[in-house]
Residue, then its C-alpha position, 0 to 999 in steps of 0.5 A: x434358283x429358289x432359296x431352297x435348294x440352298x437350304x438343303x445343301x451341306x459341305x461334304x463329310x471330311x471322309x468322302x474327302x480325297x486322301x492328300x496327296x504325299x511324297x513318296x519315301x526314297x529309297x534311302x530314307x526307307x534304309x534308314x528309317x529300317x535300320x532304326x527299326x532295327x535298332x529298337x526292336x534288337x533292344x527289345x529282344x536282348x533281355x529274352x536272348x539274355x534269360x534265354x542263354x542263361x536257362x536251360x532245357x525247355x524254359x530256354x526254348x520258350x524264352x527264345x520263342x517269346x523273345x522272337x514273336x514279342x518283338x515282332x508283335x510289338x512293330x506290328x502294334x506300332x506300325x498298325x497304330x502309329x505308322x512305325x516305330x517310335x524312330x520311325x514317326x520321328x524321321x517322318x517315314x510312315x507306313x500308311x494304306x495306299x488308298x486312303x492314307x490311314x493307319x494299316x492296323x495290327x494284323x496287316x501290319x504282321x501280314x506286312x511284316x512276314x512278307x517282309x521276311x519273304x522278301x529279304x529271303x529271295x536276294x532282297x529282290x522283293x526289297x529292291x522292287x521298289x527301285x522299278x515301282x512306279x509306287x516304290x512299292x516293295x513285295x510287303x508293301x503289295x502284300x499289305x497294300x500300303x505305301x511308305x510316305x515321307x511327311 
């Protein structure tokens, strides 16, 4: 082989790489790590449902409008971004795209959210899907096409 053929070689770009491989999040480390997200997001809606009890007529009507779609836009916002909820990241527990092991972004993750709702409305059988999924994949997480991850 001539030196050339060397010459024009190059490693490959990091993106052409094939995602690491990861373990896949358990059952109950999914609970758990809903359940904190719970927690956060019941905190985050407190003082809407506070102001909201406290007024009256239409102003309480928008209170309790707000105090439902803010909370929701911000775990959308950090599951898109971060892969969950500060507790979340924290346990390790993250919401990544199934192909590429990315962060999902806002809007999938609000698509991934309202399936959520979807899924816990048909007897939580969309939640204990995941028991059958070779992926341990729930409704949502087909919906948006992601895994939960254990890092």
């Amino acid at each position: 082989m001539s030196d050339e053929s060397f010459s024009d070689w190059s490693p490959p770009a990091l993106h052409d790489a094939a995602p690491m491989p990861e373990s896949l999040a358990g059952f109950w480390a999914r609970v758990g790590a809903h359940i904190c997200d719970g927690i956060l997001l019941f905190f985050i809606a407190v003082p809407f449902n506070i102001i909201s009890a406290l007024s009256a007529g239409a102003s309480s009507t928008i209170v309790s409008l707000v105090g439902v779609v803010v909370p929701i836009a911000i775990y959308a916002h950090w599951i898109g971004a971060k892969g969950g909820s500060p507790w979340r990241v924290r346990l390790g527990i993250l919401i990544l795209d199934k192909n590429d092991m990315s962060y999902i972004g806002t809007r999938r993750a609000l698509l991934r959210i309202l399936v959520s709702y979807i899924s816990g409305l048909v007897l939580l059988i969309g939640y204990l899907w995941m028991i059958i999924d070779n992926k341990n994949q729930t409704w949502h997480d087909k919906a948006a096409n992601t895994i939960v991850v254990k890092r």
